[in-house]
C-alpha distance (Angstrom), angle and dihedral (degrees) to the residues before:
residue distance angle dihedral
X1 . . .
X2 3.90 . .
X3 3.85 125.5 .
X4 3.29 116.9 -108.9
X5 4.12 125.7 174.5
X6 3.55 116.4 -173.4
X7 4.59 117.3 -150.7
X8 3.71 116.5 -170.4
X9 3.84 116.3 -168.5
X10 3.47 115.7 -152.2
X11 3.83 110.7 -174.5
X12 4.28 139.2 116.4
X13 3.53 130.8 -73.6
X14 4.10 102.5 -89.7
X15 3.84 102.4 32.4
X16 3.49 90.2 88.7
X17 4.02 105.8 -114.2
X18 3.78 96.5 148.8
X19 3.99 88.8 46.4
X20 3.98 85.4 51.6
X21 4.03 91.8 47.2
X22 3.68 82.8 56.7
X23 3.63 102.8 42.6
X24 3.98 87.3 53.9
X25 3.45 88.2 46.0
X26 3.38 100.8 53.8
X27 4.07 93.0 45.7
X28 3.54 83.3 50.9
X29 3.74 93.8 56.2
X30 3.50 94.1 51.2
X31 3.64 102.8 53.2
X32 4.09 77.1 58.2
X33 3.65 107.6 -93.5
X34 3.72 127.5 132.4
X35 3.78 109.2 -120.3
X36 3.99 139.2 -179.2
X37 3.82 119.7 -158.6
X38 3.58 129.4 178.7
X39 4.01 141.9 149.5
X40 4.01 126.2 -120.0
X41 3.83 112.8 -147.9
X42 3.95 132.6 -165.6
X43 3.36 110.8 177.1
X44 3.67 108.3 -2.3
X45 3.79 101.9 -130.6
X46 4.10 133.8 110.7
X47 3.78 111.9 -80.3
X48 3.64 93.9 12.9
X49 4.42 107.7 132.3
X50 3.85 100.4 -102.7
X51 4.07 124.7 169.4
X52 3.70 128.0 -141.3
X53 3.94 123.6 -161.6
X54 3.97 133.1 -154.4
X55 3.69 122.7 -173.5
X56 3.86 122.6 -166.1
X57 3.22 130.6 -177.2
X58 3.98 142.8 161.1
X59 4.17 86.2 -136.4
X60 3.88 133.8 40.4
X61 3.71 115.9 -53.3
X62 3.80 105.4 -136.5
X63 3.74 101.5 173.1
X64 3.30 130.2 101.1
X65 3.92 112.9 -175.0
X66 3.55 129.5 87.1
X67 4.26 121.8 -84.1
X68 3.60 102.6 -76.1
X69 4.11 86.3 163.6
X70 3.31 112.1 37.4
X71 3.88 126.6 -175.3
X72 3.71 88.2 -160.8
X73 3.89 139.9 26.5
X74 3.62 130.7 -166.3
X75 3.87 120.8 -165.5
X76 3.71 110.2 -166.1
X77 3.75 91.6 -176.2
X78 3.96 118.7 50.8
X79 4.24 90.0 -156.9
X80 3.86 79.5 71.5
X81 3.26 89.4 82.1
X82 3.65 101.3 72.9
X83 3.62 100.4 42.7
X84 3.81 106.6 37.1
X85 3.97 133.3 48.7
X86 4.09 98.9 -123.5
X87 3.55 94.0 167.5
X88 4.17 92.9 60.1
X89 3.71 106.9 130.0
X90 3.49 98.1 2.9
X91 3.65 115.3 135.7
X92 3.39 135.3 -130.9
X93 4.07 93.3 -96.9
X94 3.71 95.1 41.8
X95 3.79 131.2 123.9
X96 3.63 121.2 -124.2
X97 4.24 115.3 -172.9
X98 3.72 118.2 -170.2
X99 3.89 129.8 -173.0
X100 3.70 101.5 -131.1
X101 3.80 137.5 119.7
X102 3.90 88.1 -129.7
X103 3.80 117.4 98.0
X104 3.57 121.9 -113.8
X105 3.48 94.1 -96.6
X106 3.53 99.0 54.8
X107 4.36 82.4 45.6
X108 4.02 89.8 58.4
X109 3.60 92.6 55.7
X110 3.83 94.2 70.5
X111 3.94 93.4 40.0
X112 4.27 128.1 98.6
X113 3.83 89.0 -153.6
X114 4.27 97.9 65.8
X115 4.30 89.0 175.2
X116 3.41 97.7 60.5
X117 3.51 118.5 110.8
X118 3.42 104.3 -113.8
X119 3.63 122.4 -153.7
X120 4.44 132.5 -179.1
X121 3.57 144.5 -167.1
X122 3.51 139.9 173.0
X123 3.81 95.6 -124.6
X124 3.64 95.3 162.1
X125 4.06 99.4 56.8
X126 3.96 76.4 47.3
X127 3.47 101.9 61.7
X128 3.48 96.4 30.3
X129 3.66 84.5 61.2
X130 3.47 96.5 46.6
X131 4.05 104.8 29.4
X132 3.41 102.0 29.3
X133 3.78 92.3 -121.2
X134 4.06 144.0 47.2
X135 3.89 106.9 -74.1
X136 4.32 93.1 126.8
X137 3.92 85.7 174.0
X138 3.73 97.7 97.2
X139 3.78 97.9 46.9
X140 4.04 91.3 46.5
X141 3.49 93.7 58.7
X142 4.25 87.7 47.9
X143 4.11 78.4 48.9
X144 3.92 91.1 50.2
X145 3.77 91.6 55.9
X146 3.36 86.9 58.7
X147 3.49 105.2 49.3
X148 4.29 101.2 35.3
X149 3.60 136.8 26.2
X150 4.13 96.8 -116.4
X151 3.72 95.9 98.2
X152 3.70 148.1 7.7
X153 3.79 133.3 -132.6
X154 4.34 90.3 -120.0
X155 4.19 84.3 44.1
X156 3.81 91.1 48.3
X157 3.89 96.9 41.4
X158 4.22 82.6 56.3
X159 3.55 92.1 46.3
X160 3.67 85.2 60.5
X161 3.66 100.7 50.8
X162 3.83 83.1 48.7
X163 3.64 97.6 48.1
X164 4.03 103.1 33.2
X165 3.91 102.1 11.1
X166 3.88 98.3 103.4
X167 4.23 89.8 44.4
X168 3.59 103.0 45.7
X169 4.10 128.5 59.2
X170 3.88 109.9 -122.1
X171 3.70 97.2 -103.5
X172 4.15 88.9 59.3
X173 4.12 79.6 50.6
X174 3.87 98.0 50.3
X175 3.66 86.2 45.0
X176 3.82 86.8 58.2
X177 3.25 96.8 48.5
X178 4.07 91.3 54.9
X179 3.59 88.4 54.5
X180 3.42 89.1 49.1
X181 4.32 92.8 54.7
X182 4.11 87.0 38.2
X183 3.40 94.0 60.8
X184 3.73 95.7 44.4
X185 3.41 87.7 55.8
X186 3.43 98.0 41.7
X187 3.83 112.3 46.9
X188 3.54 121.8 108.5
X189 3.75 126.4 -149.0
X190 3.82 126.7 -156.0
């Protein structure tokens, strides 16, 4: 039976959660899985709740609908919390990763899903630090290879030269890639 680990991104439009979905796809892809990645919009404006979706899998990926299960969940936004169920579907073994100065403690007390393993970083005061502004897509993925086995910082960093290498200048790409190490260091898991 193949492998296959389901990530839904829950974040707002502008923080970059469908350009993180990709970059972890395309990591994904090179270390030789198969992957499927693809955004989920309400209404299509900046700072409206949005959802992003990445399959991977070592065998064909035949579905089509968006991560009802997921083995891991990544909010990019910690104000998600209040207004949307990120912990639907998730089972008891799953991995959820929150941008959020609070500890994972304080994280679990607002969740359904109390067996989770809950994991947070401040993503924001990360790439604020080390893009000037509030994109925290970079550093969770660096947080993610932390936390799960679906990608690594060296695969993500490449998946961002892939993805963003031809838009951005190299310093906004060696930023990235600090963000991507801070966070790695940084996350904490409860």
């Amino acid at each position: 039976m193949a492998k296959l680990t389901e990530v839904r991104w829950h974040g707002r439009g502008g923080q970059g959660a469908k350009t993180a979905g990709y970059i972890l796809a395309i990591a994904s892809a090179e270390q030789g899985w198969n992957i499927q990645a693809f955004p989920e919009y309400g209404a299509e404006r900046r700072g409206a709740p949005m959802k992003s979706y990445v399959r991977i899998s070592d065998g064909p990926i035949r579905l089509r609908s968006g991560v009802r299960n997921p083995q891991i969940v990544v909010v990019l936004d910690d104000t998600l919390l209040g207004t949307e169920n990120v912990a639907l579907g998730v089972p008891d073994d799953g991995i959820i990763l929150v941008n959020t100065p609070l500890s994972p403690e304080e994280v679990r007390k607002s969740l359904d899903n109390k067996t989770v393993k809950i994991a947070t970083v401040d993503a924001t005061a990360i790439s604020t630090e080390c893009l000037g502004r509030n994109i925290p897509n970079t550093p969770m993925v660096g947080a993610l290879a932390k936390v799960s086995d679906v990608v690594t910082t060296e695969g993500a960093k490449a998946a961002v030269v892939k993805q963003l290498g031809g838009k951005l200048s190299q310093t906004v790409l060696d930023g990235n890639f600090r963000a991507i190490e801070r966070a790695y260091e940084e996350v904490q898991v409860g």
